[in-house]
DRENTI-200788 format. One line per field, with one value per atom (N, C-alpha, C, CB): x, y negated, z; atom name; residue number from 0; residue in one letter. Coordinates in Angstrom, 3 decimals. Glycine has a CB too. Example, Ala and Ser with C-alpha at 12.3 -4.5 7.8 and 13.67 -1.06 7.14 Angstrom:
// DRENTI-200788
px = 13.190	12.300	13.200	11.308	12.850	13.670	12.900	14.084 .
py = 5.690	4.500	3.300	4.473	2.250	1.060	-0.030	0.598 .
pz = 7.800	7.800	7.800	9.046	7.080	7.140	7.870	5.725 .
atom = N	CA	C	CB	N	CA	C	CB .
n = 0	0	0	0	1	1	1	1 .
res = a	a	a	a	s	s	s	s .
// end
This chain:
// DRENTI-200788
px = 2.079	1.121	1.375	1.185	0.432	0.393	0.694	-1.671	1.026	1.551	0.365	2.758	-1.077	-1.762	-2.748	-1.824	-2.200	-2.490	-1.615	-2.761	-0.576	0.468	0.123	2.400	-0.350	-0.281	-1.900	-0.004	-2.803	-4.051	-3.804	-5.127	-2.549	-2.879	-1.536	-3.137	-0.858	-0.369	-0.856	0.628	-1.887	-2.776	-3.966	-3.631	-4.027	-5.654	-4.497	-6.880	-3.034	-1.904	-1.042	-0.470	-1.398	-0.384	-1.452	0.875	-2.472	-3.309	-4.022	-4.538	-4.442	-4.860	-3.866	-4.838	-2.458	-1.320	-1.455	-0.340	-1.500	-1.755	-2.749	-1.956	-3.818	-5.207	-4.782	-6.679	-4.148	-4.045	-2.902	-4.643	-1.783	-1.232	-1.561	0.002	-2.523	-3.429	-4.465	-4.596	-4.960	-5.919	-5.233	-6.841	-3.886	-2.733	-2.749	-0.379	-2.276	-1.884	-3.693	-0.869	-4.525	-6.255	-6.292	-7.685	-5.850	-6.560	-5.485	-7.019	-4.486	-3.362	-3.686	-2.051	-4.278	-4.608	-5.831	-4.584	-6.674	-8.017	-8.209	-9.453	-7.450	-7.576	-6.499	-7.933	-5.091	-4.061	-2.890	-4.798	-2.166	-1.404	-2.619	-0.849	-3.624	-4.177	-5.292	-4.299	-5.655	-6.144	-5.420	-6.240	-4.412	-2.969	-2.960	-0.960	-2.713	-2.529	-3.994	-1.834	-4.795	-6.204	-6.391	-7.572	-5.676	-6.289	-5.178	-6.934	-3.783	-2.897	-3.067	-1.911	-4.054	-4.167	-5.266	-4.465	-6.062	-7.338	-6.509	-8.503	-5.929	-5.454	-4.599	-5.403	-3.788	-2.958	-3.830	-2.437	-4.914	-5.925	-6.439	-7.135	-6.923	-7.568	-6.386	-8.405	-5.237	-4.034	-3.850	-1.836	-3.385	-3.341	-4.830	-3.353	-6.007	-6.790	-7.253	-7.175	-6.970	-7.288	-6.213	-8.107	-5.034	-3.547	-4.023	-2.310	-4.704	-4.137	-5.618	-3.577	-6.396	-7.282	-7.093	-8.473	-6.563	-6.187	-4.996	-6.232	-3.944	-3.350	-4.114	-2.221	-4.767	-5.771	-6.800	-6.984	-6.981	-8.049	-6.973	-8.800	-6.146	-4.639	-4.212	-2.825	-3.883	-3.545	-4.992	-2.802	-5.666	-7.049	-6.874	-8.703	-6.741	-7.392	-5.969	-7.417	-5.007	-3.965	-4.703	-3.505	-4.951	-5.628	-6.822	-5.676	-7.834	-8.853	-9.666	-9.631	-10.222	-10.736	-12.094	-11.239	-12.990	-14.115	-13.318	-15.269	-12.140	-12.022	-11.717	-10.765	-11.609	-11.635	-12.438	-11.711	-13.868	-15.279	-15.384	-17.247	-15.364	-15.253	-14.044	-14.722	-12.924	-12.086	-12.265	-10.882	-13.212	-13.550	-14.127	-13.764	-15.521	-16.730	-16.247	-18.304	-15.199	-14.698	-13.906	-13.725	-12.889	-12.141	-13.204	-11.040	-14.031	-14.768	-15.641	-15.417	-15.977	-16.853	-15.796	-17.219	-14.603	-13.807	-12.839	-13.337	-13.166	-12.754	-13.400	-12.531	-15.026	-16.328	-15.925	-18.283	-15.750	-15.781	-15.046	-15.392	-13.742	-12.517	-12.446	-11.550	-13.180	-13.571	-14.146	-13.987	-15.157	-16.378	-15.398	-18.202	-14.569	-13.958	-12.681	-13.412	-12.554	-11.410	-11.972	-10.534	-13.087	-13.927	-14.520	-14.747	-15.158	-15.489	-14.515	-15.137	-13.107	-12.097	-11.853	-10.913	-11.388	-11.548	-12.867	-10.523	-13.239	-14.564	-14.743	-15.579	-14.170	-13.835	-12.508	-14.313	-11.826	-10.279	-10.190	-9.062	-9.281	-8.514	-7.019	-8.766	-6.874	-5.278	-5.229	-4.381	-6.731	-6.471	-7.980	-5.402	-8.376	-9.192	-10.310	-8.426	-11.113	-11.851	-12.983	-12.493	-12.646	-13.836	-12.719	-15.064	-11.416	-10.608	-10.182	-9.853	-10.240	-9.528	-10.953	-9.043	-12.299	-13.626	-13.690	-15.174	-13.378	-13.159	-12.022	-12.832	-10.617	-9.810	-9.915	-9.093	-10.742	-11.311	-12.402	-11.225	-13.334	-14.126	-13.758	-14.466	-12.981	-12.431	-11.460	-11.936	-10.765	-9.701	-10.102	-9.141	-11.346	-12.206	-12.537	-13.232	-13.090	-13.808	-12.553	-15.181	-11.231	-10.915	-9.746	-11.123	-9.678	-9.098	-10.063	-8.289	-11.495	-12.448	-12.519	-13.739	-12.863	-12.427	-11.368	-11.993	-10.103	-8.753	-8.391	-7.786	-8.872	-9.168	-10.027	-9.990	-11.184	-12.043	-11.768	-13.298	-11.077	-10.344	-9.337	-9.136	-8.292	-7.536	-7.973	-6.799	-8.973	-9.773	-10.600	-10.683	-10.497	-11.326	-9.928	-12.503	-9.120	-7.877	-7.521	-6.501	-7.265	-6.899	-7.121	-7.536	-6.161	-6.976	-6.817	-5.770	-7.365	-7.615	-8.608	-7.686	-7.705	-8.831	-10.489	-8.267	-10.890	-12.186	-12.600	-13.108	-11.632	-12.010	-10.135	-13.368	-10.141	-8.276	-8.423	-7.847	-7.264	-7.270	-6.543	-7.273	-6.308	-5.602	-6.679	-4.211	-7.681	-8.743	-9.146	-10.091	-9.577	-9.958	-11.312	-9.001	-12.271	-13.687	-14.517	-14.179	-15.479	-16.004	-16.609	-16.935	-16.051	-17.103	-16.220	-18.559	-14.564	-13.847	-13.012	-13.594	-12.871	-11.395	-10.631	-10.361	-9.493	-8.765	-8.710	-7.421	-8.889	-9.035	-7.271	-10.015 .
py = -2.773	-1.712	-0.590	-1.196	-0.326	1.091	2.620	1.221	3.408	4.543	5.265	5.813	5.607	5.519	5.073	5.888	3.760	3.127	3.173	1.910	3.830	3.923	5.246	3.845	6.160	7.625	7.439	9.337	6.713	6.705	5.861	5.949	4.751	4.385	5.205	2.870	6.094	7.028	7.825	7.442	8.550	9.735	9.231	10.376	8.064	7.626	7.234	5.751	6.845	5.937	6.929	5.505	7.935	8.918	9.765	10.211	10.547	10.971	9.708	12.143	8.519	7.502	7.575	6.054	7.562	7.770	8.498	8.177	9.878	11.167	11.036	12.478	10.418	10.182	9.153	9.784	7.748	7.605	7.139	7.531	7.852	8.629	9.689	8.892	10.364	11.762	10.630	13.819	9.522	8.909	8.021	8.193	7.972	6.637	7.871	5.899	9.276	10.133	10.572	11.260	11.107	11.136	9.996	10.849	9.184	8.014	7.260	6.796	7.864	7.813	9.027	8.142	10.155	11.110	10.880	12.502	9.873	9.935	8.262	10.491	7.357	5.906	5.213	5.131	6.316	5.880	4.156	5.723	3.775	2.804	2.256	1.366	1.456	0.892	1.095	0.616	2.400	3.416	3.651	4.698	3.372	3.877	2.535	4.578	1.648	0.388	-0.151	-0.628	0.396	-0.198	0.396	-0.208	2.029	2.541	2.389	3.927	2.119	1.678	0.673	1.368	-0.353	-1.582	-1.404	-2.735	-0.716	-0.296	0.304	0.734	1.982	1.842	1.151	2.276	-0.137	-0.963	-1.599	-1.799	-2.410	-3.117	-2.322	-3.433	-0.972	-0.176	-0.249	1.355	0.151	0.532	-0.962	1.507	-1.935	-3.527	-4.019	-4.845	-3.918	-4.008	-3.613	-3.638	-1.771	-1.398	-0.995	-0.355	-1.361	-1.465	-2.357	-2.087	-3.577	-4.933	-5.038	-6.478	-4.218	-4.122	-3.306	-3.803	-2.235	-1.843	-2.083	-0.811	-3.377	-3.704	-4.981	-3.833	-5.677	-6.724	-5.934	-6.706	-4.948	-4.162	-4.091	-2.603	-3.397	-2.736	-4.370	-1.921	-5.002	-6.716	-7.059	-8.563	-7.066	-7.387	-6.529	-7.136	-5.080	-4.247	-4.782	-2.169	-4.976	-5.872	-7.025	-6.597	-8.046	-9.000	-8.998	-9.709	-8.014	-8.084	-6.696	-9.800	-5.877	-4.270	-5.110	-2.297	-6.452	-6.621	-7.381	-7.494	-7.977	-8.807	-7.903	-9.912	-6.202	-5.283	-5.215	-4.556	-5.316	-4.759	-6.013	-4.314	-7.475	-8.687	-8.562	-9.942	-7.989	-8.087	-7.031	-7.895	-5.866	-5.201	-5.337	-4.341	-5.756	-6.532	-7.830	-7.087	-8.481	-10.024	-9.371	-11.601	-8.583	-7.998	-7.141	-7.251	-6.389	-6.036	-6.733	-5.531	-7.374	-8.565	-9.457	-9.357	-9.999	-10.417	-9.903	-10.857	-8.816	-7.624	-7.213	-6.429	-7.152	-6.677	-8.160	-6.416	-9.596	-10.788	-10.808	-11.777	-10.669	-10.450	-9.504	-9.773	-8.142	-7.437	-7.988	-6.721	-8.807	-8.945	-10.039	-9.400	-10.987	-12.065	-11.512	-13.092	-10.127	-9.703	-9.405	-8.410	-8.403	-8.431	-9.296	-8.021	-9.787	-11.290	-11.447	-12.524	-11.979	-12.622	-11.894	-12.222	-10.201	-9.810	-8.571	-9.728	-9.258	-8.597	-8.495	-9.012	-9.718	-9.532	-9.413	-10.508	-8.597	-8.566	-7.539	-8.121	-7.839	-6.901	-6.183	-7.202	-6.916	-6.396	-4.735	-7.557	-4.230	-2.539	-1.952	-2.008	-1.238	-0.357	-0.522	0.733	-1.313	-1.599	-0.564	-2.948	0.826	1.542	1.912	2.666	2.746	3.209	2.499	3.356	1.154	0.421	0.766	-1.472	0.156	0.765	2.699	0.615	3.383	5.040	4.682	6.365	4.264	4.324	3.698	3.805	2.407	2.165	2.287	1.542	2.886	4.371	5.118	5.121	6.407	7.140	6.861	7.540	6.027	5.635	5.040	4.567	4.035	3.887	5.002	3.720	6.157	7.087	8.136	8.092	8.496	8.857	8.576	9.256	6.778	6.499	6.401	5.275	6.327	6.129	7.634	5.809	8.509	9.906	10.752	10.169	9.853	9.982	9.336	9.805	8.609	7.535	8.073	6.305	8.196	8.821	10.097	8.811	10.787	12.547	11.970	13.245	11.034	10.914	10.280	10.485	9.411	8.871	9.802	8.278	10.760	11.734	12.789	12.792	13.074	14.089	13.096	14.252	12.061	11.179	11.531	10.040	11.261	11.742	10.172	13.289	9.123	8.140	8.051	7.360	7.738	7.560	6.876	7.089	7.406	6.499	5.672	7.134	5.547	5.109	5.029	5.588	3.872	3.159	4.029	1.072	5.096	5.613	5.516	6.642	3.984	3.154	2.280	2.269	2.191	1.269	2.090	1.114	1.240	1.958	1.145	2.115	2.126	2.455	1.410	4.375	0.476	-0.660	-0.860	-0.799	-1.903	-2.062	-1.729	-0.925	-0.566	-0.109	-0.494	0.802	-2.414	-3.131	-3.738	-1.984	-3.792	-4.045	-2.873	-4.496	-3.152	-2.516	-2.385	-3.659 .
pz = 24.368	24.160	25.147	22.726	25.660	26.676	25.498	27.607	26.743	25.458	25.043	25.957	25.828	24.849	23.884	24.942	23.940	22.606	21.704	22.652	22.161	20.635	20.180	20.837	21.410	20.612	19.966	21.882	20.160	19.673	18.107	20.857	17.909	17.129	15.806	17.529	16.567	15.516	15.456	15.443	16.060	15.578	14.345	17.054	14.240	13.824	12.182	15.141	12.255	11.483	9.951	12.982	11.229	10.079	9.273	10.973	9.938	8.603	7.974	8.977	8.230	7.334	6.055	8.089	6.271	5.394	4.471	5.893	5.154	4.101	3.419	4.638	3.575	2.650	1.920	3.409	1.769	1.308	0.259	1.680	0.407	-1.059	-1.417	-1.208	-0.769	-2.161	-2.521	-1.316	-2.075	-2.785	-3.795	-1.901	-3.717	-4.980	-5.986	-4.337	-5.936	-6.613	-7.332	-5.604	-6.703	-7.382	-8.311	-6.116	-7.925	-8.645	-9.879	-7.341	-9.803	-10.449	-11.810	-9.295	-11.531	-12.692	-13.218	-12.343	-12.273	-13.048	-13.651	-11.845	-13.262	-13.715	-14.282	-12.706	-14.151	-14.618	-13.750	-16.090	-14.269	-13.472	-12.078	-14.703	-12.705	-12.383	-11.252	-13.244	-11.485	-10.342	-9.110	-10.854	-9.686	-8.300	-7.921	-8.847	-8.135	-7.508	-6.966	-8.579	-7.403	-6.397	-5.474	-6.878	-5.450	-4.246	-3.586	-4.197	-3.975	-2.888	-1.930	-3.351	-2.885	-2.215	-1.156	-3.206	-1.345	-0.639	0.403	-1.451	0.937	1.724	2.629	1.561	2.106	2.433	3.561	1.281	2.977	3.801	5.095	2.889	4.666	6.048	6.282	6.186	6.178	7.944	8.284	7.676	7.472	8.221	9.359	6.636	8.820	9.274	10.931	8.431	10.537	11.865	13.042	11.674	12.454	12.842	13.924	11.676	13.460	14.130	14.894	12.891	14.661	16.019	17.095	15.778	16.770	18.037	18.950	17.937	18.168	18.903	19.789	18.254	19.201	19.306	21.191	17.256	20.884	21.701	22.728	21.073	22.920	23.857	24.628	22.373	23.803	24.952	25.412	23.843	24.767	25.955	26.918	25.451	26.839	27.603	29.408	26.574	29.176	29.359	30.612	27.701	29.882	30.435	30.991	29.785	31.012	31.847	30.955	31.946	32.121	31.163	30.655	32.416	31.024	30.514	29.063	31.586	29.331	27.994	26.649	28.171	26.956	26.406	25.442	27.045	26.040	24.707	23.940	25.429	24.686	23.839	22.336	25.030	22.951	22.062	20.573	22.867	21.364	19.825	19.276	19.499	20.117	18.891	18.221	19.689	18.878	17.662	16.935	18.266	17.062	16.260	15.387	17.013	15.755	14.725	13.339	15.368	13.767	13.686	12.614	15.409	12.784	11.941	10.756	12.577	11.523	10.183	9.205	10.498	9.497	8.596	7.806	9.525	8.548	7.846	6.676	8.592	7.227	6.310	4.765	7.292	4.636	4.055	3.281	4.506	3.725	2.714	2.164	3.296	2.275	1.607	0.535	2.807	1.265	0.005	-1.193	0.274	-0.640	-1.990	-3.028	-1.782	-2.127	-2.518	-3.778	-1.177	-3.531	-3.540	-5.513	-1.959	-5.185	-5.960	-6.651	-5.840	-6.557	-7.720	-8.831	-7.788	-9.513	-10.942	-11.391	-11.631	-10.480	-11.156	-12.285	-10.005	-13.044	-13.702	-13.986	-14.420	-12.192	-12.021	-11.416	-10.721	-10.937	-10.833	-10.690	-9.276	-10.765	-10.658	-9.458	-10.593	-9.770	-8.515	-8.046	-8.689	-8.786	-7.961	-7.412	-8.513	-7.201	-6.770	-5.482	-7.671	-5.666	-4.689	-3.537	-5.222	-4.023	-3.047	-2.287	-4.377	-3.260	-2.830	-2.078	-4.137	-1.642	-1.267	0.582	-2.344	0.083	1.138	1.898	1.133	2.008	2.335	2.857	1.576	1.711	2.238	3.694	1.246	4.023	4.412	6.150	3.233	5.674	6.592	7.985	5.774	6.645	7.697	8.352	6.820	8.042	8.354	9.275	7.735	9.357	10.875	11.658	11.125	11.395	12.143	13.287	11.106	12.446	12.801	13.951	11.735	13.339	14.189	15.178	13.602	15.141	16.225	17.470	15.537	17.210	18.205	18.535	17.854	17.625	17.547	18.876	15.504	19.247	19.693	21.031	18.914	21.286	22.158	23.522	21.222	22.375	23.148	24.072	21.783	23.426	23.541	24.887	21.949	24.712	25.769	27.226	25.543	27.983	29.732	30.285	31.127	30.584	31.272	32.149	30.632	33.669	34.440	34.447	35.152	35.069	35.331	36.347	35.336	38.021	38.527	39.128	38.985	39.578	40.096	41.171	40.694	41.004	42.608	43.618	42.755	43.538	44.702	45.083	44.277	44.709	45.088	46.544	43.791	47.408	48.296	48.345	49.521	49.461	48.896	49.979	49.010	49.270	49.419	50.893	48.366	51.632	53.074	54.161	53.184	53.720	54.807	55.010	54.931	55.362	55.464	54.093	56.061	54.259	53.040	52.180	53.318	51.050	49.667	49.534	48.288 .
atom = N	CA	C	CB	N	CA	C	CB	N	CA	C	CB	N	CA	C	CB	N	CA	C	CB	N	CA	C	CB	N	CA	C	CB	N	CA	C	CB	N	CA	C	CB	N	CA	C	CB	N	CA	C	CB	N	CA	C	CB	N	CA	C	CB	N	CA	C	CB	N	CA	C	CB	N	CA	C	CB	N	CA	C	CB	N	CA	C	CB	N	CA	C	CB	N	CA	C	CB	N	CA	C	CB	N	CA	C	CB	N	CA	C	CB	N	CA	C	CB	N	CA	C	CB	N	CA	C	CB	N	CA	C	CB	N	CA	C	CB	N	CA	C	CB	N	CA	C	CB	N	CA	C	CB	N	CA	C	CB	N	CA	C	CB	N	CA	C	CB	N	CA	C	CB	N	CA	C	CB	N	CA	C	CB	N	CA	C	CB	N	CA	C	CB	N	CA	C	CB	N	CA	C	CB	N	CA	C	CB	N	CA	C	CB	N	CA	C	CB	N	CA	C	CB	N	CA	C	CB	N	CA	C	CB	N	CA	C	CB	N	CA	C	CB	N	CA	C	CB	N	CA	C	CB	N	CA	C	CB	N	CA	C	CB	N	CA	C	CB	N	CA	C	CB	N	CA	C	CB	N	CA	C	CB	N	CA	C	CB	N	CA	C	CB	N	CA	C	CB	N	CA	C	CB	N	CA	C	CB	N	CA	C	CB	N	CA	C	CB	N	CA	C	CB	N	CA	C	CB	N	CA	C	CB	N	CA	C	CB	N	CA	C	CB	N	CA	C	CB	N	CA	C	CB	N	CA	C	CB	N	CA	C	CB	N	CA	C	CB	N	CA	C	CB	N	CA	C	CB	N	CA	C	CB	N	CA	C	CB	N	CA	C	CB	N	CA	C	CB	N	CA	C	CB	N	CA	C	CB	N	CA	C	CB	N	CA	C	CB	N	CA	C	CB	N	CA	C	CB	N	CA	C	CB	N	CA	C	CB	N	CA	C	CB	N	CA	C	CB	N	CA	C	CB	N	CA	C	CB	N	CA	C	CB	N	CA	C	CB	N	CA	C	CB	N	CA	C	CB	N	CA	C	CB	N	CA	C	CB	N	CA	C	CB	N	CA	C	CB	N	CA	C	CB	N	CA	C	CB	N	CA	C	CB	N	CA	C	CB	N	CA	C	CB	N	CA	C	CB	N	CA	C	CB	N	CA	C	CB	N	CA	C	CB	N	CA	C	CB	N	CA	C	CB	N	CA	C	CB	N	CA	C	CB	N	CA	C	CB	N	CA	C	CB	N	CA	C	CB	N	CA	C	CB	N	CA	C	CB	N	CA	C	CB	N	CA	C	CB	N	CA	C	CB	N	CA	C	CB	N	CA	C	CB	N	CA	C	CB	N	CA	C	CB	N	CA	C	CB	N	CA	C	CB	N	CA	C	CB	N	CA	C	CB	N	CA	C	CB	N	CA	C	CB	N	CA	C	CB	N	CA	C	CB	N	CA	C	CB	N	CA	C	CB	N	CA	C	CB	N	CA	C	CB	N	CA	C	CB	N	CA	C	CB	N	CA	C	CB .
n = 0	0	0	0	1	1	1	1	2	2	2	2	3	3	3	3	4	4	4	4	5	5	5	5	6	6	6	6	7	7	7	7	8	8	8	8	9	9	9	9	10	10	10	10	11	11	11	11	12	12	12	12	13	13	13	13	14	14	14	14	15	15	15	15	16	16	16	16	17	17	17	17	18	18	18	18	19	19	19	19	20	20	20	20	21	21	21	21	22	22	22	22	23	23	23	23	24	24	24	24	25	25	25	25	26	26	26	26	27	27	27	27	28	28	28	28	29	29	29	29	30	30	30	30	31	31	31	31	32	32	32	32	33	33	33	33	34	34	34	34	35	35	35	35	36	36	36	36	37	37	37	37	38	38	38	38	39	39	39	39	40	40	40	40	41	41	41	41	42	42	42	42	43	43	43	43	44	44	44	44	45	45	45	45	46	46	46	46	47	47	47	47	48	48	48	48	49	49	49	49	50	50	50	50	51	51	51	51	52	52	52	52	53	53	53	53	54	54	54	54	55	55	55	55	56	56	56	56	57	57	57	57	58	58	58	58	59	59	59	59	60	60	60	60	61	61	61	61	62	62	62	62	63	63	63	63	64	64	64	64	65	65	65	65	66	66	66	66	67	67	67	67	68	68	68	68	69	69	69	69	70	70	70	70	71	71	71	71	72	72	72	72	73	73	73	73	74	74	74	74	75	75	75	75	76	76	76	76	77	77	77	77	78	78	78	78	79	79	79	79	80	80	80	80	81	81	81	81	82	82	82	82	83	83	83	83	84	84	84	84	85	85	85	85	86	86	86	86	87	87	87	87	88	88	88	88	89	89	89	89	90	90	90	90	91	91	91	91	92	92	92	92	93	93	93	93	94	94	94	94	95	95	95	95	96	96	96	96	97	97	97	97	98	98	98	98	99	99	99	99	100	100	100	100	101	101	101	101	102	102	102	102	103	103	103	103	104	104	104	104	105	105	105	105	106	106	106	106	107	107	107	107	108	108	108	108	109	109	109	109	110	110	110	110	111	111	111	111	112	112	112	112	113	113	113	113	114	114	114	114	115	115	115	115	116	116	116	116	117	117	117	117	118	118	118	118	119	119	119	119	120	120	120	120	121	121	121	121	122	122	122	122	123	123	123	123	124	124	124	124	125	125	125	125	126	126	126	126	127	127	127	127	128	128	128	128	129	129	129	129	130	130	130	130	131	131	131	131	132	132	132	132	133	133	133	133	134	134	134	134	135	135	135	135	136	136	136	136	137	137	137	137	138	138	138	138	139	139	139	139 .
res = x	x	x	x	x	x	x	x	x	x	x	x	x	x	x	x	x	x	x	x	x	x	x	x	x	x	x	x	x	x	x	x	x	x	x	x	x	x	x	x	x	x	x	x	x	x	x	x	x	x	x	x	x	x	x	x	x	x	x	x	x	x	x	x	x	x	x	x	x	x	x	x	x	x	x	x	x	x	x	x	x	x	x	x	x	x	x	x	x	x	x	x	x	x	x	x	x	x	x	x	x	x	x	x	x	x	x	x	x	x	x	x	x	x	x	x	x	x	x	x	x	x	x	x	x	x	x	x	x	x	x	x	x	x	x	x	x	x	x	x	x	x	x	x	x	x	x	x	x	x	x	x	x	x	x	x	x	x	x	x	x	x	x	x	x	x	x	x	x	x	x	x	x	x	x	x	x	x	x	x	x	x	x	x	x	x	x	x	x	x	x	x	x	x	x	x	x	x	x	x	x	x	x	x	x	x	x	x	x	x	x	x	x	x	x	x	x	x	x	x	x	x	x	x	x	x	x	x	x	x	x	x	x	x	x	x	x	x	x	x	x	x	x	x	x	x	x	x	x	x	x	x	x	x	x	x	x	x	x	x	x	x	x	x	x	x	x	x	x	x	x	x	x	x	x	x	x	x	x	x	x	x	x	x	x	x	x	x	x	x	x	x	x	x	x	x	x	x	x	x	x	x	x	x	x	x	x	x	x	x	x	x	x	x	x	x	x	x	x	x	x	x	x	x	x	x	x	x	x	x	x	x	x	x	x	x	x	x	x	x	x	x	x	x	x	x	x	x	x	x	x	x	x	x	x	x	x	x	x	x	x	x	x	x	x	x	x	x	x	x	x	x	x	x	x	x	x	x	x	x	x	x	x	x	x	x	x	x	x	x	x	x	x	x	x	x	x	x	x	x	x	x	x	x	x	x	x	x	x	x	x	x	x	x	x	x	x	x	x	x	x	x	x	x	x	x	x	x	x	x	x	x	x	x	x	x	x	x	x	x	x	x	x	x	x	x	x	x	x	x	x	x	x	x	x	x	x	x	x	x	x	x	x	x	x	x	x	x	x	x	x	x	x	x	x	x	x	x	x	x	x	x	x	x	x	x	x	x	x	x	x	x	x	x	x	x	x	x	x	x	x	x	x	x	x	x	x	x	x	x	x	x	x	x	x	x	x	x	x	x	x	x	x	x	x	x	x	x	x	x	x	x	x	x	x	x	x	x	x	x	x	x	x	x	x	x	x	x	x	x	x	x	x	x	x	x	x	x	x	x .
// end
């Protein structure tokens, strides 16, 4: 991983965190055991999830800058998949609190979504290689 993809994916890593243990502790006073363990589990999923796309995104970007956008729309794309199969999976549970575990993941969602692009933006990466030399004048 390049360093900033590590500082993009601890800026987007650590407030996801803080949201969600105030979302284990909310949901812990308003749903009791079971509230806390759905929304633990809910945040669990968003940081695994978008953890492993932006490491997913960072080795593409690695191997070729076009195999870059391929790698976020499949990674995206398999993640929306994945989601819908956890749910899927559990919908009728009664091992925790399934609106909590849904608010947890939401919430959790939008605010690596947030930190992420908060950090994307803070970022200074070039735009153009400035060892490239300029087209038509010999060796590059």
């Amino acid at each position: 991983m390049q360093a900033n993809d590590v500082r993009v994916l601890k800026s987007a890593a650590i407030p996801t965190s803080v949201v969600g243990v105030v979302a284990v502790l909310v949901a812990f006073l308003s749903a009791g055991g079971k509230g806390a363990l759905g929304a633990a589990m809910g945040a669990l999923l968003v940081g695994i999830f978008f953890s492993i796309s932006v490491v997913v995104v960072s080795y593409a970007a690695r191997v070729s800058p076009q195999m870059m956008a391929i790698a976020a729309m499949v990674s995206y794309l398999v993640k929306v998949l994945a989601i819908m199969a956890v749910l899927s999976a559990f919908r009728d549970t009664t091992a925790w609190n399934t609106q909590a575990f849904a608010w947890s993941v939401v919430v959790g969602t939008l605010v690596w979504t947030g930190f992420e692009v908060r950090a994307f933006m803070k970022t200074k990466m070039l735009y153009v290689d400035p060892e490239a030399g300029a087209p038509g004048k010999g060796d590059a």
